[in-house]
C-alpha positions in Angstrom: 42.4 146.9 132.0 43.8 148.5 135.0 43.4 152.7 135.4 45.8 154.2 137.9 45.8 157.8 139.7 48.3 158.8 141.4 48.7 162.3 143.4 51.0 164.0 145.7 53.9 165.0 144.2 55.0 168.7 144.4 58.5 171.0 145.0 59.6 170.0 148.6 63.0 171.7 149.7 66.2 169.2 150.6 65.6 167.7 153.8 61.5 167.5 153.2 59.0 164.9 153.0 56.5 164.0 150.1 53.5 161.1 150.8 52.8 159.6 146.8 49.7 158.1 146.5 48.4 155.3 143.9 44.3 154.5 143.4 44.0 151.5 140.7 40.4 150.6 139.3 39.6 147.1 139.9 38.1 144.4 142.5 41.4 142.1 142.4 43.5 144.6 144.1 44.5 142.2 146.3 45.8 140.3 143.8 48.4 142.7 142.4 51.8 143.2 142.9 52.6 147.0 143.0 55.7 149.1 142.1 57.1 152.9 142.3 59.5 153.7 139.2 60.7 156.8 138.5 62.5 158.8 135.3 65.1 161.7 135.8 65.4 163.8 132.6 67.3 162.1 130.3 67.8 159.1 132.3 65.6 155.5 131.5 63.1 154.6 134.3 63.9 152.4 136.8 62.5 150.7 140.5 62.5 152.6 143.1 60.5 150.4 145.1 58.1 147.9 145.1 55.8 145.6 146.7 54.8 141.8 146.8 51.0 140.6 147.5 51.5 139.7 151.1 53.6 143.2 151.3 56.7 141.7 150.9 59.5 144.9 150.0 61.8 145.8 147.7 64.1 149.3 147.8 66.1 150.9 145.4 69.8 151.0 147.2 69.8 155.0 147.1 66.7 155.2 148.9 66.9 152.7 151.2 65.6 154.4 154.7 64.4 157.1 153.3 61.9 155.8 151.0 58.5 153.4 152.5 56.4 151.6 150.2 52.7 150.1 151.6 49.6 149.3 150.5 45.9 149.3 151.7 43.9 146.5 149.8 40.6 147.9 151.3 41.1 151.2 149.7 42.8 149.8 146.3 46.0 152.2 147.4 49.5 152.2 147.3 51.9 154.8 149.0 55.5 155.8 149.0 56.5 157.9 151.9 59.0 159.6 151.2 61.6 161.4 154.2 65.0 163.1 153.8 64.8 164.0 150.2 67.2 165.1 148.3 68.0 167.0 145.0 69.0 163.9 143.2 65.6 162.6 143.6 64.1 164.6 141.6 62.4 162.4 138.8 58.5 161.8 137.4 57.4 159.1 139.5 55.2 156.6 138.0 52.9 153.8 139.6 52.7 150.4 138.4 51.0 147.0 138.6 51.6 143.0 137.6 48.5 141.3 137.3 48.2 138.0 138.6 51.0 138.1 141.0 52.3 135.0 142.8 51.8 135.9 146.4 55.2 136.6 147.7 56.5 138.2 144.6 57.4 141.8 143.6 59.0 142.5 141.0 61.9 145.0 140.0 62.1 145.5 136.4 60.3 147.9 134.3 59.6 145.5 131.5 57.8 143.5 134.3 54.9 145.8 134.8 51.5 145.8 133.0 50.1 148.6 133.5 51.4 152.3 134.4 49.8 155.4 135.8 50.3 159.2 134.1 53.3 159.8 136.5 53.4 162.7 138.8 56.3 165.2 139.2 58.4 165.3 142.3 61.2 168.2 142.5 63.5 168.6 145.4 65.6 171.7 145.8 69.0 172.4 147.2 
């Protein structure tokens, strides 16, 4: 079983910035692969980004250069940085893992993950 916390999200104006942060329980950290997915209302979640073992990336087209996905294996975190936001990025955004991850895989897919954090609210304005 894998716990997941994740903080930062808030009401940032168009044009602002908003650093998401991930904490998962665990000593294998290291051995995770790691993803941000996010649900607009009414809409199904879906991958915004995500990242492989050996930090390997993967973006969502709409946020590509915007949008920065890392992780710190000493401090069991992972981060999305996110710049220029806009209104359509509005969306509960959710942290996930896959356990047992080859190393230079991430994965995209929703139905890939194993476990899920609470999700935390992010709300751009125009």
């Amino acid at each position: 079983q894998v716990q997941l916390v994740e903080s930062g999200g808030g009401l940032v104006q168009a044009g602002g910035s908003l650093r998401l942060s991930c904490g998962a329980s665990g000593r294998t950290f290291s051995n995770y692969a790691m993803g941000w997915l996010l649900q607009a209302p009414g809409k199904e979640r879906q991958s915004v980004a995500a990242i492989s073992r050996n930090g390997g990336t993967y973006y969502k087209d709409s946020v590509k250069g915007r949008f920065t996905i890392s992780r710190d294996n000493a401090k069991n975190t992972v981060y999305l940085q996110m710049n220029s936001l806009k209104p359509e990025d509005t969306a509960i955004y959710y942290c996930a893992v896959k356990t047992g991850a080859p190393y230079f895989i991430y994965y995209t897919e929703v139905s890939q993950y194993d476990y899920w954090g609470q999700g935390t609210q992010v709300s751009v304005s125009a």
